[in-house]
MMTF fields as JSON, N, C-alpha, C and O atoms, coordinates in Angstrom:
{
  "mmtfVersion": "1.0.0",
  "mmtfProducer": "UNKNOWN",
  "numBonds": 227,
  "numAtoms": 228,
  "numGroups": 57,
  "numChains": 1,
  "numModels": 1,
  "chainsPerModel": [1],
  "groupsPerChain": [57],
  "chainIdList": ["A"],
  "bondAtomList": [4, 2, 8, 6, 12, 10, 16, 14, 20, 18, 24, 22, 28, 26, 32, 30, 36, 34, 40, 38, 44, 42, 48, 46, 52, 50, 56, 54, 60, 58, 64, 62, 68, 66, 72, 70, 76, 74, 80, 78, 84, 82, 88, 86, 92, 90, 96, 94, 100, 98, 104, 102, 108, 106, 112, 110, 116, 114, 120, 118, 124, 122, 128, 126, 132, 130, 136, 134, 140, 138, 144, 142, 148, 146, 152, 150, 156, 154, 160, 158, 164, 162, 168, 166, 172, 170, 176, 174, 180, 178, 184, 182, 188, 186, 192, 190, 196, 194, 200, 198, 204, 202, 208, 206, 212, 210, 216, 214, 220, 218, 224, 222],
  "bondOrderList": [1, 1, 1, 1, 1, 1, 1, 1, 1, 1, 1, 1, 1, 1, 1, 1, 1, 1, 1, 1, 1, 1, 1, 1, 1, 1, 1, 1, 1, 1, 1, 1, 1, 1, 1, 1, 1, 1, 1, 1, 1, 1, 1, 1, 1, 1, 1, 1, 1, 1, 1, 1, 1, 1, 1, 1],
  "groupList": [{"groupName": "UNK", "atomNameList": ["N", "CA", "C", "O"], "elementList": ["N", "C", "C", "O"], "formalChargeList": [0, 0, 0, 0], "bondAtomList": [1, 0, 2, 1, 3, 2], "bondOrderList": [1, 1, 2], "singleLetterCode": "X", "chemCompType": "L-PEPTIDE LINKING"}],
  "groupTypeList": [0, 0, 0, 0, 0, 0, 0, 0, 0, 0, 0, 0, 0, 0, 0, 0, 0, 0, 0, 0, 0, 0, 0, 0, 0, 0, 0, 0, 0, 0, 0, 0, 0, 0, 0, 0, 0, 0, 0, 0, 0, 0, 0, 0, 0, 0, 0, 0, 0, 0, 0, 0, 0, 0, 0, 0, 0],
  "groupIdList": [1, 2, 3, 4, 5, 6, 7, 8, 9, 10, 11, 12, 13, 14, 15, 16, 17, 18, 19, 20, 21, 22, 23, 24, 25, 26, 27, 28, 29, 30, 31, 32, 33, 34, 35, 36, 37, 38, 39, 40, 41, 42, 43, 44, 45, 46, 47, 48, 49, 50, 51, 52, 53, 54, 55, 56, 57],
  "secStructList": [7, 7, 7, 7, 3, 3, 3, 3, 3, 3, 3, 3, 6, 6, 3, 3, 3, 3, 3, 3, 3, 7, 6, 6, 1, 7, 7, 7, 3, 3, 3, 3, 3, 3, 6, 6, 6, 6, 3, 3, 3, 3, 3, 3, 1, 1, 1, 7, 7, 5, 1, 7, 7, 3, 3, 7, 7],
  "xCoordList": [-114.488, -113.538, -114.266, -115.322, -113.489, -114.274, -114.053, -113.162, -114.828, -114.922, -114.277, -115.014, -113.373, -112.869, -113.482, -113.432, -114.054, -114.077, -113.138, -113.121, -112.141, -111.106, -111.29, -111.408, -111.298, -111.746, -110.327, -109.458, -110.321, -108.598, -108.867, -109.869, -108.281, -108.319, -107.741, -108.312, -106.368, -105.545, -105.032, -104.889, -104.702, -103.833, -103.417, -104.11, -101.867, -101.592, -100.312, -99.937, -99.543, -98.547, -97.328, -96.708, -97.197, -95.855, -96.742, -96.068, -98.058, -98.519, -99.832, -100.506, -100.353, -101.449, -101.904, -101.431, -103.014, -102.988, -105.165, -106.16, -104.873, -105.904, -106.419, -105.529, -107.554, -107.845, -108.926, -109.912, -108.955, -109.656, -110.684, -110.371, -112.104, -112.922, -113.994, -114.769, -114.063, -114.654, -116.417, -116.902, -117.04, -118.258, -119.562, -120.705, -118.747, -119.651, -118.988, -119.536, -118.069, -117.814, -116.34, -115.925, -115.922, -114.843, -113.427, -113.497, -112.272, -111.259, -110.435, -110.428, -109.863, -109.419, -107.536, -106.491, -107.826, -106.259, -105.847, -106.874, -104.752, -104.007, -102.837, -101.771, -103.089, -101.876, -101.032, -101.474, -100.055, -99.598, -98.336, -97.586, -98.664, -97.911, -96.817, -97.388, -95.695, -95.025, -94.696, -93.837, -95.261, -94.628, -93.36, -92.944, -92.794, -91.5, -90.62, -89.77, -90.738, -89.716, -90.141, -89.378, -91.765, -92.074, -92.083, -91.453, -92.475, -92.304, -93.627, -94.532, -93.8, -95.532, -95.537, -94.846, -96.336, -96.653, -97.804, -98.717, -97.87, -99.429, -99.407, -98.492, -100.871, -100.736, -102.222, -103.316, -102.049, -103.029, -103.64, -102.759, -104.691, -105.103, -105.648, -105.88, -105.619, -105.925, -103.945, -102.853, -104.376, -103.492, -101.878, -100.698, -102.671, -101.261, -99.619, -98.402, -100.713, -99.369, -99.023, -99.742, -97.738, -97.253, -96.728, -95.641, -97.717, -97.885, -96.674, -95.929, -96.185, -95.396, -94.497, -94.68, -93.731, -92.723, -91.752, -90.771, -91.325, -90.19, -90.819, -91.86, -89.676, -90.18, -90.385, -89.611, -91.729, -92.037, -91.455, -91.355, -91.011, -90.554, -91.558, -91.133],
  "yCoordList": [-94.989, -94.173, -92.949, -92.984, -91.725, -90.606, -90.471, -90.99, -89.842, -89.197, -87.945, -87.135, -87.303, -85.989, -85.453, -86.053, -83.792, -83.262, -82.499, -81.524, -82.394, -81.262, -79.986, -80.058, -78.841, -77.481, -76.812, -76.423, -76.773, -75.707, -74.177, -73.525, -73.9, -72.856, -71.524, -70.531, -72.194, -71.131, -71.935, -73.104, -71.71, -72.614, -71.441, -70.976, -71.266, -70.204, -70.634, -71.48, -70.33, -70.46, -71.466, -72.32, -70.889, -71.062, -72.066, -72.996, -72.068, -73.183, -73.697, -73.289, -74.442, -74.983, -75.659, -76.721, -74.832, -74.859, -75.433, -74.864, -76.834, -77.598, -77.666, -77.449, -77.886, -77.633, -78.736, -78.393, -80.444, -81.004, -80.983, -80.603, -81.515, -81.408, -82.548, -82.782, -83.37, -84.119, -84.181, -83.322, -85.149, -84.79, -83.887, -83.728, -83.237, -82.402, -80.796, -79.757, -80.663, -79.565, -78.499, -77.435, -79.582, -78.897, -79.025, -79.866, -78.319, -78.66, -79.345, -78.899, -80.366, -81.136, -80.956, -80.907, -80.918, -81.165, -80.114, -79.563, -79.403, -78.566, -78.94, -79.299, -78.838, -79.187, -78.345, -78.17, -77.767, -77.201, -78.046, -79.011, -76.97, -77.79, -76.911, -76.088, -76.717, -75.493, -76.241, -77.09, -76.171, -76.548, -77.235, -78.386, -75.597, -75.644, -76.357, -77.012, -76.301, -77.512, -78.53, -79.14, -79.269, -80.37, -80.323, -81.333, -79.649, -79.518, -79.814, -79.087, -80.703, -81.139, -80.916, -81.651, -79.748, -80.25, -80.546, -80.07, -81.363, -81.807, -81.528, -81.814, -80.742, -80.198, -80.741, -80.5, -81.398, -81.572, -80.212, -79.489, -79.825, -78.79, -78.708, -77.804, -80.207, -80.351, -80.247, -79.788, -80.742, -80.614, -81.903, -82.107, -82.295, -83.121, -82.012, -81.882, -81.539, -80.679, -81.232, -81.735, -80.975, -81.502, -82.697, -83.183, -83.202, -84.931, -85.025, -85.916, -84.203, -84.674, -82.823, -81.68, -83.331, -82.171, -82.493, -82.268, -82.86, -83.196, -82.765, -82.126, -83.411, -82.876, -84.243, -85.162, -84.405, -85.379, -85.75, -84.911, -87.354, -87.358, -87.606, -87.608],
  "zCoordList": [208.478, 207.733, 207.203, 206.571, 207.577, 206.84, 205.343, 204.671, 205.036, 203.612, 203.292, 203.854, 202.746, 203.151, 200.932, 199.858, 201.487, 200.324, 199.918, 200.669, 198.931, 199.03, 198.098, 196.875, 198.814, 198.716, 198.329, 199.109, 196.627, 196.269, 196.972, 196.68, 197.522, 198.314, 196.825, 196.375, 196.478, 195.677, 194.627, 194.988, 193.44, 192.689, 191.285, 190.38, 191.68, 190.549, 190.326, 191.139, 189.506, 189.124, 189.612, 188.978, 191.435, 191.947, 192.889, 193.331, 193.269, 194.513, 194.487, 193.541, 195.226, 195.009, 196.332, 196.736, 197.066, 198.596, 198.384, 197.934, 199.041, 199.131, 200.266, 201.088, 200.841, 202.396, 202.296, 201.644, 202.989, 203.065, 204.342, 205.47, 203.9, 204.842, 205.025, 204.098, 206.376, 207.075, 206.527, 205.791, 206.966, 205.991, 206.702, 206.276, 208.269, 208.872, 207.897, 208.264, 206.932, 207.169, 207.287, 206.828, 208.214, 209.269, 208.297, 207.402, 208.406, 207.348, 208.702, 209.849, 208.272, 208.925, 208.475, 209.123, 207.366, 206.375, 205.715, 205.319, 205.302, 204.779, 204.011, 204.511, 202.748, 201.411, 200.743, 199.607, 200.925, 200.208, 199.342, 199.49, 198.339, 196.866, 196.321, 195.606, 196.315, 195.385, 194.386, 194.626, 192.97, 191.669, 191.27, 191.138, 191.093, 190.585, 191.191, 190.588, 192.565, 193.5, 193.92, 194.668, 193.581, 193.823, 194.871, 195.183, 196.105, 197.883, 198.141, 197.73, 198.712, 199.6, 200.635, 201.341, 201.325, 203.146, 203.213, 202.54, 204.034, 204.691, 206.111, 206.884, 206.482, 207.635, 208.312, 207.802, 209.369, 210.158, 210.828, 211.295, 210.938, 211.165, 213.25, 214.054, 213.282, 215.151, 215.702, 215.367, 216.336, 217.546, 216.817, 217.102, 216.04, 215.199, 214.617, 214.752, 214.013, 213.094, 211.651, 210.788, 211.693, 210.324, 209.941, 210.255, 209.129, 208.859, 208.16, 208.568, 207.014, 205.904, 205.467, 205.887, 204.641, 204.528, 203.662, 204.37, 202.631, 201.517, 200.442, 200.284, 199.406, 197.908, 197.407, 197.674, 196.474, 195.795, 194.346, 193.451, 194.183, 192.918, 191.693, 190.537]
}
């Protein structure tokens, strides 16, 4: 199982964009967060795509 480090890329007001990374380095994962509407995507950064996509309660 990898280890992932997560690197906040941005975090201001309206979003909060996380970019996880493998323990060579590499960003593997992509989070974005919008606040105010509670909206999560999770984005595989290979050849997957988009893991997840709703709003969290």
């Amino acid at each position: 199982m990898s280890t992932y480090d997560a690197d906040v890329e941005s975090d201001n007001n309206g979003t909060r964009v996380i970019f996880f990374e493998n323990e060579e380095g590499q960003k593997d994962y992509k989070s974005v967060f919008v606040k105010e509407a509670n909206h999560l995507k999770l984005v595989s950064l290979d050849n997957d795509g988009l893991i997840y996509d709703d709003v969290i309660q």
